[in-house]
N, C-alpha and C positions, 0 to 999 in steps of 0.2 A: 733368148733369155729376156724376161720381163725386165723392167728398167726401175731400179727401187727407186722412192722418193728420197727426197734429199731427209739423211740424219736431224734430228732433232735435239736441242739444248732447253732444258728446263733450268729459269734461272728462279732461285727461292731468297729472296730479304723483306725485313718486314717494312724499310726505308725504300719510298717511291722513287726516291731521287739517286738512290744505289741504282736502280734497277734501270733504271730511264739510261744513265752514265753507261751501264754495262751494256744496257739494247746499242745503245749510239756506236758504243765500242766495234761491238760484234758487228752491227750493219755496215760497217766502214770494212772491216780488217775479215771477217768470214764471207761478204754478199756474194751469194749464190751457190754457196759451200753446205750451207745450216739454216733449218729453220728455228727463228729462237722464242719459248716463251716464257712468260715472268709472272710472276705472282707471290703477291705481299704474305698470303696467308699459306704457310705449312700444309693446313688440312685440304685445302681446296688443290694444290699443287699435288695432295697426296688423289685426291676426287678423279681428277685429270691424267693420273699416271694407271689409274684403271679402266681407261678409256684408248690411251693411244703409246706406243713405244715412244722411249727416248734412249739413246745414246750416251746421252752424257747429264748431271744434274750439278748444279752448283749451288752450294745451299750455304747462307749466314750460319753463324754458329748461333749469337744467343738476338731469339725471336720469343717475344710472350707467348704467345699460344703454342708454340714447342718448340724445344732447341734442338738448334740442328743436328746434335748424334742421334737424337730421338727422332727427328723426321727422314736423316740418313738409314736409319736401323729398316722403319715401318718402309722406305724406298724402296730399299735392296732387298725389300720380301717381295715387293710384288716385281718388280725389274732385278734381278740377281745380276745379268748383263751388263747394264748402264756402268757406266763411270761415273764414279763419284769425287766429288771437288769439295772443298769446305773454302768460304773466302770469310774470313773474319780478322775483327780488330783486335783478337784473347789471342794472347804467346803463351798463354798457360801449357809447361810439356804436356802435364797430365790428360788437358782437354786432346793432344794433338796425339798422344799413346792412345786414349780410349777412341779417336775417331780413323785410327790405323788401324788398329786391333780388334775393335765391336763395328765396323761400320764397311771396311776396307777401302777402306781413304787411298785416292791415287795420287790426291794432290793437296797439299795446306797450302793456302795465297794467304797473305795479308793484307788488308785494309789500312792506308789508302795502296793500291795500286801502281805499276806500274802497268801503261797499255800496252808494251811493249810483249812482256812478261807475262799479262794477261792473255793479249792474242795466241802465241805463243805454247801457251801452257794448254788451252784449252784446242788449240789444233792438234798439235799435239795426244790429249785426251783422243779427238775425234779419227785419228789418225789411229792409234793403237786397237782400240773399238772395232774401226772398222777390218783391220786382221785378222784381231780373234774372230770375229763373225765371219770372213773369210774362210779361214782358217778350220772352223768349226763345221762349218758349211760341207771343206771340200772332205772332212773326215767321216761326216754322215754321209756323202756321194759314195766316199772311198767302200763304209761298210754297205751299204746297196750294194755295190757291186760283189763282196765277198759271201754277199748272204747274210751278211750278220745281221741286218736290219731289213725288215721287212717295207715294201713299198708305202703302205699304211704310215706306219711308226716313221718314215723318212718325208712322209706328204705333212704329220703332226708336227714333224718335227718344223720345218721349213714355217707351215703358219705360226707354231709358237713364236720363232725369230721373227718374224713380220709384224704380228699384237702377240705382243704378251697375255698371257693368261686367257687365250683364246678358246684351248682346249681343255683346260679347266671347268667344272662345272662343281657349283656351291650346293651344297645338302641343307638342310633344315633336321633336327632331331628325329620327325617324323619321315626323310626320307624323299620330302619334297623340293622339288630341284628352284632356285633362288634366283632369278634371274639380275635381282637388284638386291640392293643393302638394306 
């Protein structure tokens, strides 16, 4: 069996100094568990998630260039898989009902932190994840084996978990296949 790379954490705030605090965190409390990466900007975090899997995504709630239900929603199209986290300083219920219910929120943190609580939660996160993929894994082997699933459709299957949206291929109006945005 090939030996996957180590799960990946995408961290999203639009504060350097958040981000820098939650790198330091994770290098301390995950090293060698996760690879982690950060980025200020929402769109560009969104740039990057159509480029390489992540596992888990922890995203500020309110960032100018888009708040995080809105960059949770555009996430969970292109990664459906990932775990989604929200860390912010809003107790608003309502923000935390629309980021359960439109986003499928696995986890609300608050701002400031606890490292304990943070480590914790997000292993946790990376710990569940890796189950279901597991888990989902040995179900698509299981149908191989019954015939339900054809060698083909369980080989798509295996790269879709690996990059997302691998197997996917983008159309144009006229039909012409998109290789870029």
């Amino acid at each position: 069996m090939a030996e996957h790379p180590l799960p990946r954490i995408l961290l999203v705030d639009d504060e350097p100094h958040v981000l820098s605090a939650l790198q330091r965190l994770l290098r301390r409390e995950l090293a060698g568990t996760a690879q982690v990466e950060a980025h200020t900007s929402p769109r560009a975090a969104l740039a990057r998630a159509l480029e390489v899997p992540f596992a888990l995504v922890v995203s500020d709630y309110r960032m100018p260039e888009l708040d995080g239900l809105a960059f949770l929603k555009a996430f969970s199209e292109l990664q459906p898989r990932a775990r989604r986290l929200m860390l912010s300083g809003v107790t608003d219920f309502d923000v935390l009902v629309s980021a359960v219910n439109d986003v499928g929120l696995q986890r609300y943190l608050i701002k400031p932190w606890d490292d304990r609580e943070m480590a914790d939660a997000l292993a946790a996160a990376l710990a569940d994840q890796a189950k279901d993929e597991e888990a989902r894994r040995l179900a698509d082997e299981r149908r191989g084996e019954l015939g339900q699933l054809s060698a083909e459709e369980l080989e798509r299957r295996r790269l879709e978990a690996e990059e997302p949206g691998i197997t996917q291929v983008r159309r144009g109006p006229d039909g012409a296949i998109h290789l870029d945005d």
